[in-house]
BAVOTI-744294 format. One line per field, with one value per residue: residue number from 1; residue in three letters; x, y, z of N, C-alpha, C, O in turn. Coordinates in Angstrom, 3 decimals, m for minus. Example, Ala and Ser with C-alpha at 12.3 -4.5 7.8 and 13.67 -1.06 7.14 Angstrom:
2
dokol = c(1, 2) .
finu = c(ALA, SER) .
nc1 = c(13.190, 12.850) .
nc2 = c(m5.690, m2.250) .
nc3 = c(7.800, 7.080) .
cac1 = c(12.300, 13.670) .
cac2 = c(m4.500, m1.060) .
cac3 = c(7.800, 7.140) .
cc1 = c(13.200, 12.900) .
cc2 = c(m3.300, 0.030) .
cc3 = c(7.800, 7.870) .
oc1 = c(14.236, 13.409) .
oc2 = c(m3.319, 1.138) .
oc3 = c(8.465, 8.039) .
***
This chain:
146
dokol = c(1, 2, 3, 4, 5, 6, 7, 8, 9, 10, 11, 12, 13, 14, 15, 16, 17, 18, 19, 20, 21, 22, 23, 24, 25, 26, 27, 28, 29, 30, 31, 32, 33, 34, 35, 36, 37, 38, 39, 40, 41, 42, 43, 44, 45, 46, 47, 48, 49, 50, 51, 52, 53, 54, 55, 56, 57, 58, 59, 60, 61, 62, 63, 64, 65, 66, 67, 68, 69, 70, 71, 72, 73, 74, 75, 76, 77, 78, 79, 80, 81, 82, 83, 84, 85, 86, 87, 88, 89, 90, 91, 92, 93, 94, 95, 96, 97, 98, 99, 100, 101, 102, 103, 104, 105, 106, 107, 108, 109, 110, 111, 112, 113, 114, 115, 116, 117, 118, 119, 120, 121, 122, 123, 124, 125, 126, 127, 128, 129, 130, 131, 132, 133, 134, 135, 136, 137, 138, 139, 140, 141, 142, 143, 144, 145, 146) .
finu = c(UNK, UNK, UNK, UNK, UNK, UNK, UNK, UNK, UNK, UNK, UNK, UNK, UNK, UNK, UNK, UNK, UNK, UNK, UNK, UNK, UNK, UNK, UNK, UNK, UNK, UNK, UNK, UNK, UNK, UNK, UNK, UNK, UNK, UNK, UNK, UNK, UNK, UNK, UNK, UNK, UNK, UNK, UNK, UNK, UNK, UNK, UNK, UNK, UNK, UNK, UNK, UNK, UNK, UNK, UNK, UNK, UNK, UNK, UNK, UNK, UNK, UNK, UNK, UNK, UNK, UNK, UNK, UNK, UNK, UNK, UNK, UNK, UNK, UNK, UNK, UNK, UNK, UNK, UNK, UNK, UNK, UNK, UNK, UNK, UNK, UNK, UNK, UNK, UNK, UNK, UNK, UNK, UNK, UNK, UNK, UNK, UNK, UNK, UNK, UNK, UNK, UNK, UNK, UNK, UNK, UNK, UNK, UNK, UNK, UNK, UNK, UNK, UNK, UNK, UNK, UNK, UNK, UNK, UNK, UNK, UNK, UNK, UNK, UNK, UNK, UNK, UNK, UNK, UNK, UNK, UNK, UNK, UNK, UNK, UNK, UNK, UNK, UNK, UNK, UNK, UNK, UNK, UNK, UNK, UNK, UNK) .
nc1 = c(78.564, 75.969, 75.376, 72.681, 70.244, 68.583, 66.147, 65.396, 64.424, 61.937, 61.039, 61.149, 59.987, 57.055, 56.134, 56.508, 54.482, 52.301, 52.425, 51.480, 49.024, 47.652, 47.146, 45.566, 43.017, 42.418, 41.718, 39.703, 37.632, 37.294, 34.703, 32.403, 33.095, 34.934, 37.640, 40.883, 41.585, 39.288, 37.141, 39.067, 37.680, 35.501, 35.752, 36.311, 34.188, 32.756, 33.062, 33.310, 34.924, 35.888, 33.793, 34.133, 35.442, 37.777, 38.657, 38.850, 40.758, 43.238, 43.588, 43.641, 45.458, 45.836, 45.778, 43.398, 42.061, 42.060, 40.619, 38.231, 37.550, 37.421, 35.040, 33.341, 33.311, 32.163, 29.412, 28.031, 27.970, 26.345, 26.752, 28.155, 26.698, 26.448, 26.696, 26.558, 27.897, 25.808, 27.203, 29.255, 29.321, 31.201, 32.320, 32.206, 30.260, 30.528, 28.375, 27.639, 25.715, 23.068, 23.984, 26.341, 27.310, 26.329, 28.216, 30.810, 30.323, 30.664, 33.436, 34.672, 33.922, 35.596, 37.839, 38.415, 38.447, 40.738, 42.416, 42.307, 43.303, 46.034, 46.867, 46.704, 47.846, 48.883, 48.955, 45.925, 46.799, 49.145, 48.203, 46.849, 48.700, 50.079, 48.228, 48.185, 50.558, 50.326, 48.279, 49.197, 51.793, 50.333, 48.917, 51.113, 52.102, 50.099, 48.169, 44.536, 43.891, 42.678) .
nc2 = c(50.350, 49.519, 50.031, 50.862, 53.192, 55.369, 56.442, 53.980, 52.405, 50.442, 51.664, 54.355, 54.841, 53.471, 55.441, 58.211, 57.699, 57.054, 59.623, 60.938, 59.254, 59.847, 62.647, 62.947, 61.564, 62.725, 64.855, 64.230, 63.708, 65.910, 66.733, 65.208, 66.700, 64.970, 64.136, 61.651, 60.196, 60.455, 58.862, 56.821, 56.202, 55.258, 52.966, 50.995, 50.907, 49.899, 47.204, 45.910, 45.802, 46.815, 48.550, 50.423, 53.591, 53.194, 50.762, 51.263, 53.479, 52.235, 49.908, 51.265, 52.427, 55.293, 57.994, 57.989, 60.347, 61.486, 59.507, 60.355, 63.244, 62.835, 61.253, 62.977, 64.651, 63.127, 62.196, 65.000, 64.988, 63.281, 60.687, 58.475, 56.691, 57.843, 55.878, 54.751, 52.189, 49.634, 47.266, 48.609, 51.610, 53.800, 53.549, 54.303, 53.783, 53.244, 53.590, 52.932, 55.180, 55.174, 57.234, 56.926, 54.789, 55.207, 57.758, 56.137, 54.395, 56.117, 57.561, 54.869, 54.059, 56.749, 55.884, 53.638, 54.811, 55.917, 54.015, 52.945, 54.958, 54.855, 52.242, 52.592, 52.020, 49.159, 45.876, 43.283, 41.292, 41.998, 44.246, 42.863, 41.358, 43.470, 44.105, 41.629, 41.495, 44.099, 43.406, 41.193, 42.302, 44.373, 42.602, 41.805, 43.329, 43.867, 45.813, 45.611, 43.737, 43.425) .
nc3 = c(m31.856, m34.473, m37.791, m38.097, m38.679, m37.431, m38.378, m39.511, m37.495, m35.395, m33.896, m34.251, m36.546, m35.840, m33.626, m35.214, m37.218, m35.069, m34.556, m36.498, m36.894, m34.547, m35.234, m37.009, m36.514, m34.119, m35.216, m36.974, m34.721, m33.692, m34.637, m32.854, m30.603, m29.353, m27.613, m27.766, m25.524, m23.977, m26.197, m25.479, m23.415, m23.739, m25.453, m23.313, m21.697, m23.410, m23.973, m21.594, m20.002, m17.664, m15.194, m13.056, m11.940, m11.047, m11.597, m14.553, m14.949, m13.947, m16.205, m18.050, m17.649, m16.509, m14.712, m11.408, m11.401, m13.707, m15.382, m13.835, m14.665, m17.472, m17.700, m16.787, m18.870, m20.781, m20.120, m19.352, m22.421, m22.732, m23.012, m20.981, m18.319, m14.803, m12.054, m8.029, m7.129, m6.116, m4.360, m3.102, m1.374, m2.425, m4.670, m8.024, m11.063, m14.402, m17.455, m20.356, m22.778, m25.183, m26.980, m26.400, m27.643, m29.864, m30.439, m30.772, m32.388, m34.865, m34.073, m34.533, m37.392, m38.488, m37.636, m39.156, m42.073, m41.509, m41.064, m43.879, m45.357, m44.471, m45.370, m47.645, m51.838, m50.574, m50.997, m50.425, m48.951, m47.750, m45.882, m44.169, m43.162, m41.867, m40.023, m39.101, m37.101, m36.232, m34.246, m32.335, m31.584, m30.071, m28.189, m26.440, m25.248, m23.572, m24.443, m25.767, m28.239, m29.845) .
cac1 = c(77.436, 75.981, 74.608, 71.385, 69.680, 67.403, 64.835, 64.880, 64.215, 60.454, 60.658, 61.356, 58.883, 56.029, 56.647, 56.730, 53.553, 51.636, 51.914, 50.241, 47.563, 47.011, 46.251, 44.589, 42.822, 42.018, 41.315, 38.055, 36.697, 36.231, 33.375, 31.722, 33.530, 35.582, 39.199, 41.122, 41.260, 37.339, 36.995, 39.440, 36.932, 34.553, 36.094, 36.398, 33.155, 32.172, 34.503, 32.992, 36.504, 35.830, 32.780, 34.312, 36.474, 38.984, 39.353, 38.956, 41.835, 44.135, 43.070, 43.947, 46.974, 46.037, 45.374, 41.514, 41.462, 41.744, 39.265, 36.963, 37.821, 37.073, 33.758, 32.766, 32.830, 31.032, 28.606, 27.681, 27.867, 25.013, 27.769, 28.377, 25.852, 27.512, 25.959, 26.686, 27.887, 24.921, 27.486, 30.397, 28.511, 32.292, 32.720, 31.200, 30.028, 29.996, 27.625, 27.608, 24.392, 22.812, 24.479, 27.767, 27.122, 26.855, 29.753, 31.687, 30.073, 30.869, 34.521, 34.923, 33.763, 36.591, 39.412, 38.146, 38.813, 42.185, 42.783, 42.006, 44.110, 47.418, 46.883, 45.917, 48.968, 49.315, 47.327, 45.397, 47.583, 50.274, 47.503, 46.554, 50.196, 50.484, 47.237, 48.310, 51.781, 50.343, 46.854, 50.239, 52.337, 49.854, 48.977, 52.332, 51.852, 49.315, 47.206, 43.701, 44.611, 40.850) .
cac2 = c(50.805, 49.039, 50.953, 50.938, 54.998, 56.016, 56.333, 52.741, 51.719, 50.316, 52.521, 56.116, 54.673, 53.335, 56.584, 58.708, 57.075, 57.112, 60.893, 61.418, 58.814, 60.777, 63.676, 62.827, 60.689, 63.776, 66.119, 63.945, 63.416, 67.607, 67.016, 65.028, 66.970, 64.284, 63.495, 60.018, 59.333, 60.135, 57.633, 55.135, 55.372, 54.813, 51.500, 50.174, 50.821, 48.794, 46.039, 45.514, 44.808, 47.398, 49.554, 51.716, 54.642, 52.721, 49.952, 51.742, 54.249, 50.877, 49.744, 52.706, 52.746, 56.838, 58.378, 58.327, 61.846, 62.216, 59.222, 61.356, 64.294, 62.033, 60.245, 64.283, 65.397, 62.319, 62.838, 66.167, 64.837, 62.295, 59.260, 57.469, 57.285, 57.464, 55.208, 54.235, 50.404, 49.253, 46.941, 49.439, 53.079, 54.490, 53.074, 54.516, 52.896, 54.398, 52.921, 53.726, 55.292, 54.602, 58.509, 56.833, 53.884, 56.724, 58.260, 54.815, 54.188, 57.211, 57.167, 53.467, 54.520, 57.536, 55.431, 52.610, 55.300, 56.226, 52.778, 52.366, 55.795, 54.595, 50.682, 52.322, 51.026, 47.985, 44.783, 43.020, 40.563, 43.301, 45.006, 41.821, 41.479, 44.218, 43.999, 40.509, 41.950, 45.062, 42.504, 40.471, 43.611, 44.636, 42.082, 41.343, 44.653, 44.235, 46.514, 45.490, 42.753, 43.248) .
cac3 = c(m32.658, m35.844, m39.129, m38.225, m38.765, m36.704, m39.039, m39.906, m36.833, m35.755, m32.781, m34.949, m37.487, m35.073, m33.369, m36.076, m37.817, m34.302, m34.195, m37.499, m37.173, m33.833, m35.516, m38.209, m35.748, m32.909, m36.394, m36.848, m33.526, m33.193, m35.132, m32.584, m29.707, m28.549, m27.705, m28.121, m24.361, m24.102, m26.977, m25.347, m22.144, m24.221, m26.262, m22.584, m21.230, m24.637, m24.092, m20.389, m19.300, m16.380, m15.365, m12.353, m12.376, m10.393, m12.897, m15.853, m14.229, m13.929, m17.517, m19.145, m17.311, m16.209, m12.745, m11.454, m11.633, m15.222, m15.289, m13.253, m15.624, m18.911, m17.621, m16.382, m20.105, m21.368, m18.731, m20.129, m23.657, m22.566, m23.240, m20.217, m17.129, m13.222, m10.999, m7.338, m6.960, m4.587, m3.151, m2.261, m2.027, m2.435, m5.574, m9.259, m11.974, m15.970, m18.144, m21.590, m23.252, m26.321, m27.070, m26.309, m28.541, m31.113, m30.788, m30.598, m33.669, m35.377, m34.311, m35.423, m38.820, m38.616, m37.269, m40.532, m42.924, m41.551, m41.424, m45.261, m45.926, m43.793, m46.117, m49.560, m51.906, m50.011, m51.093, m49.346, m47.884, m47.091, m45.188, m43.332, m42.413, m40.944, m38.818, m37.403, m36.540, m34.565, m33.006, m31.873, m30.758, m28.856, m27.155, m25.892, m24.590, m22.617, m25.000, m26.384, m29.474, m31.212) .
cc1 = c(77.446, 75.981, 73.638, 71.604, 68.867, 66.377, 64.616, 64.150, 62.574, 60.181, 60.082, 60.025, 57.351, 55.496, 55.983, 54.168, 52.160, 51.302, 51.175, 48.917, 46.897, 46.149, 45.503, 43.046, 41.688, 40.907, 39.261, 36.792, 36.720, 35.236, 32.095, 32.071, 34.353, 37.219, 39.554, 41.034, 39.701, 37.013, 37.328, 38.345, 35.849, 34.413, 36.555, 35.185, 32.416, 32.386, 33.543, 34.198, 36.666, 34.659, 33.132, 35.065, 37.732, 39.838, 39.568, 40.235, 43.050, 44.337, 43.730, 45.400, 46.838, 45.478, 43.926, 41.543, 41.223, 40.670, 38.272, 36.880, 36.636, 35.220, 32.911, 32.048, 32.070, 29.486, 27.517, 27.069, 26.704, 25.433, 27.642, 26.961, 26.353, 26.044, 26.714, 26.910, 27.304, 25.795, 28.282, 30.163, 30.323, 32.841, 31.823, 31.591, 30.108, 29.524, 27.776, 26.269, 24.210, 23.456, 25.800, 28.445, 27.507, 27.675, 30.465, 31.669, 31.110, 32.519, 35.432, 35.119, 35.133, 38.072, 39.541, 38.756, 39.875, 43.350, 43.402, 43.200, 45.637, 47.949, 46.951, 48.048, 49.270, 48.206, 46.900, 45.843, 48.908, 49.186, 46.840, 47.660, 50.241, 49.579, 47.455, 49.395, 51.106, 49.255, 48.517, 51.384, 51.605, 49.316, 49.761, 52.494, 51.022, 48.018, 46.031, 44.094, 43.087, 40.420) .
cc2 = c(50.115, 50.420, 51.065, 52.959, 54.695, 56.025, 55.273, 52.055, 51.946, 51.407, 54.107, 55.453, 54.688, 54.567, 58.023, 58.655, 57.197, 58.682, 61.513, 60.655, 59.674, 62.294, 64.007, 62.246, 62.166, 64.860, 65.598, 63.700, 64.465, 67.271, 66.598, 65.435, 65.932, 64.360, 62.065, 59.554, 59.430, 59.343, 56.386, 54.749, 54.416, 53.193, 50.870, 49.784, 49.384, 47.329, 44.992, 44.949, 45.511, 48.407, 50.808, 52.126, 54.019, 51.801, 50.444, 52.465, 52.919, 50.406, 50.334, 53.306, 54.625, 57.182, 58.269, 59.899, 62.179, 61.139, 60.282, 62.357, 63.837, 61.400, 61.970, 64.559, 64.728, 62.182, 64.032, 66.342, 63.599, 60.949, 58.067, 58.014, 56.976, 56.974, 55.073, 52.607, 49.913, 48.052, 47.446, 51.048, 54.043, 54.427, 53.984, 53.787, 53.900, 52.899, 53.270, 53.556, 54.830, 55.818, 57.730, 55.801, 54.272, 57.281, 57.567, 54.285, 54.758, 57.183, 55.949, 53.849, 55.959, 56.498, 53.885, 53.348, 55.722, 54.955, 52.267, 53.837, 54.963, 53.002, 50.868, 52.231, 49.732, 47.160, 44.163, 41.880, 41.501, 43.845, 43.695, 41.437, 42.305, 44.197, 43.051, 41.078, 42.770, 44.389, 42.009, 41.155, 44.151, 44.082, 41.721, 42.394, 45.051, 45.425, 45.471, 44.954, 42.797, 44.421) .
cc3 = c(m34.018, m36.836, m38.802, m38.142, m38.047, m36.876, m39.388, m38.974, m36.064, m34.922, m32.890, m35.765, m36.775, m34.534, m33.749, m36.965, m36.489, m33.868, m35.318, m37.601, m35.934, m34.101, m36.398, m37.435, m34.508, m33.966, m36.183, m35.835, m33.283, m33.519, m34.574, m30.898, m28.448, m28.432, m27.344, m26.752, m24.533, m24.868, m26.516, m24.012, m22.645, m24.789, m24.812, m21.958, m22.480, m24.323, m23.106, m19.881, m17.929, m16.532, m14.223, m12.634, m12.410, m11.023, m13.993, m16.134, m14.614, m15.580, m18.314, m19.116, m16.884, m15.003, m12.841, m11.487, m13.034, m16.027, m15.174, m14.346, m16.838, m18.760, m17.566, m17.993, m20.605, m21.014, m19.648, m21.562, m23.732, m23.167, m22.247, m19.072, m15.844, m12.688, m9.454, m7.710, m5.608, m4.005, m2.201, m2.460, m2.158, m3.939, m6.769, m10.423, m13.361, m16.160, m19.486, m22.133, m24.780, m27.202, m27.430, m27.447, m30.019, m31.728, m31.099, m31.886, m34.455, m35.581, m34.676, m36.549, m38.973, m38.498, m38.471, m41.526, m43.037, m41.406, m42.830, m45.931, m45.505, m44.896, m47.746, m49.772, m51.284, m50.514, m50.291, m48.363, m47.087, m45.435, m43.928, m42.343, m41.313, m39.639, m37.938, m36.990, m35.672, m33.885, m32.027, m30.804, m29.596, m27.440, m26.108, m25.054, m23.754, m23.138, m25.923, m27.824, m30.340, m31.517) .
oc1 = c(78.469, 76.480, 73.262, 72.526, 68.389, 65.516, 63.443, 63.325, 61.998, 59.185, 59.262, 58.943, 56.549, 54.366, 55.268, 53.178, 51.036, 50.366, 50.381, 47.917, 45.791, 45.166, 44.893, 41.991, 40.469, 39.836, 38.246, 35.581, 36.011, 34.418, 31.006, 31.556, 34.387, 37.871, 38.765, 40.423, 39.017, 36.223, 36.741, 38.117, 35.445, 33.454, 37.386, 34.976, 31.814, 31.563, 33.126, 34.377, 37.410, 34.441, 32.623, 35.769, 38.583, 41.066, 40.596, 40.839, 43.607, 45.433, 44.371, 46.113, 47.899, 44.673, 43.266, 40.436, 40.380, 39.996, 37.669, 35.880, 35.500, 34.439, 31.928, 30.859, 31.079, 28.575, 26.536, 26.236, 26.316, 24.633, 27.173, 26.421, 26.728, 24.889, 27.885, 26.177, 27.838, 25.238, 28.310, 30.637, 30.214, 33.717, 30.714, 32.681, 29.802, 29.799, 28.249, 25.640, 25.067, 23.525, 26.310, 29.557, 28.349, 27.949, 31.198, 32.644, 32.175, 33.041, 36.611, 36.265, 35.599, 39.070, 40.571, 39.690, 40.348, 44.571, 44.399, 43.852, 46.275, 49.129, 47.115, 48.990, 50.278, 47.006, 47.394, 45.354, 49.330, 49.525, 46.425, 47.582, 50.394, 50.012, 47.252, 49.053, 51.102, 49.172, 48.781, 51.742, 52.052, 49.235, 49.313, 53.140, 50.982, 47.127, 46.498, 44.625, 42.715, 39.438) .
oc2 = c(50.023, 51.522, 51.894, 53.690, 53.560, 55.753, 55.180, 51.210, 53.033, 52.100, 54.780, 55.802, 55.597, 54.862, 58.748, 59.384, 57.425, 59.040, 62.441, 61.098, 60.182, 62.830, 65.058, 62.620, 62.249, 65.401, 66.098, 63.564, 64.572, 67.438, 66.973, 64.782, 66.039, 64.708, 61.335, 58.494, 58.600, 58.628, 55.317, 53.611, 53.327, 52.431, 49.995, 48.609, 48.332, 46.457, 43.871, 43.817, 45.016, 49.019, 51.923, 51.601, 54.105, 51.784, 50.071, 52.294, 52.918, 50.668, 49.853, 54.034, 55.237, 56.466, 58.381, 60.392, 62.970, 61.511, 60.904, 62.184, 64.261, 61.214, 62.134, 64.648, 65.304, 62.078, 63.815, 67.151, 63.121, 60.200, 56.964, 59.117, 55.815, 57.388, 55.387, 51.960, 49.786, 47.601, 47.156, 51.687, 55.216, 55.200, 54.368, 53.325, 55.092, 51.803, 54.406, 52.498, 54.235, 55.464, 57.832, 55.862, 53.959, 57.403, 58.070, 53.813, 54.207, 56.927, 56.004, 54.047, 55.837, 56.506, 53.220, 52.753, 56.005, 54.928, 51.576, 53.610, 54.484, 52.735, 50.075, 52.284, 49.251, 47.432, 44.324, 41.630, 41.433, 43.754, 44.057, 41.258, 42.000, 44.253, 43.065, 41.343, 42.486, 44.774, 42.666, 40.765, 44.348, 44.549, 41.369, 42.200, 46.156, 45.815, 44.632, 45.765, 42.155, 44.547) .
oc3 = c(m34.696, m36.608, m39.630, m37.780, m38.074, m36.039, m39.751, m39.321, m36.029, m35.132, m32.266, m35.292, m36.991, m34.924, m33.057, m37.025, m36.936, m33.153, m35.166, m38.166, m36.113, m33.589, m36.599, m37.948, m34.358, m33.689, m35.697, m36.009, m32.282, m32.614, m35.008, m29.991, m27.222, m29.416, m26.742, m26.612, m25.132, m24.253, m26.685, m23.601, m22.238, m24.672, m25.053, m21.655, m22.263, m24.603, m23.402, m19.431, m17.082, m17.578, m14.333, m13.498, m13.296, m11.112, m14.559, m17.193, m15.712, m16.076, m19.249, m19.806, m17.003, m14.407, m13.874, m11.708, m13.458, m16.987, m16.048, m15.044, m17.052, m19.694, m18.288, m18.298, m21.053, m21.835, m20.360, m21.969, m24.798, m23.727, m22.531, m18.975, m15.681, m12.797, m9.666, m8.457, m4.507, m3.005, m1.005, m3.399, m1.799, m4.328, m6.396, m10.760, m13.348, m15.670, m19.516, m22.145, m25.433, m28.379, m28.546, m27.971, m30.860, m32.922, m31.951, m32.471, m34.735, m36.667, m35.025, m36.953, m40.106, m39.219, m38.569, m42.063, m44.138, m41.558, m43.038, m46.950, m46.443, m45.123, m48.673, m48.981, m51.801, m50.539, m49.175, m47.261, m45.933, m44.255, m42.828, m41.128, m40.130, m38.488, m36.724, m35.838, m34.474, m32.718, m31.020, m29.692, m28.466, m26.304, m25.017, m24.025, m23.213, m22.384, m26.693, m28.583, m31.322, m32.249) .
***
């Protein structure tokens, strides 16, 4: 064993730091009755990196059921629209509405300002730093780099 603590390390920090932007993060999307997966369907449907359950499911890395679940509430919330895929009638499609657009908006502009809280103190090359480090992190990860 070195010296390293626990708390130094990126893992406790990242960690650590990922469970308060979460809830700072979850706090503001009550207001438009969402939660962060329902958002992330949403920042995929955007993307166009997948339009059925099945991919989106894969994507997201989470079972199709809690797809199905997630597209249900958006659904309701006049977000996404289910279609049939007229070439495989087994298959469904989400769409995202001009509703969903909305919201996508909306929580952009929330997850900007917790952006600009998590950066204040830092200047603006600090804060640039850090953004290419986690675009870079994440990509390596197989997570969304934009």
């Amino acid at each position: 064993m070195n010296d390293v603590k626990l708390t130094s390390t990126l893992a406790f920090r990242l960690g650590t730091l990922g469970a308060v932007v979460t809830e700072r993060f979850s706090a503001r999307l009550t207001a438009h009755d969402l939660k962060p997966k329902q958002v992330g369907l949403l920042a995929v449907l955007d993307s166009g990196a997948a339009a059925s359950q099945l991919d989106i499911a894969k994507l997201m890395n989470v079972a199709p059921s809690l797809v199905v679940s997630l597209a249900d509430r958006l659904e309701e919330l006049g977000a996404v629209r289910r279609e049939r895929d007229p070439s495989d009638r087994r298959r469904q499609t989400l769409t995202l509405t001009a509703r969903g657009r909305d919201l996508l908006s909306a929580c952009t502009e929330a997850a900007a300002e917790i952006d600009a809280e998590l950066t204040e103190g830092l200047g603006p090359e600090e804060a640039e730093v850090l953004r290419g480090a986690m675009r870079k992190l994440a990509g390596r990860h197989g997570l969304p780099a934009d």
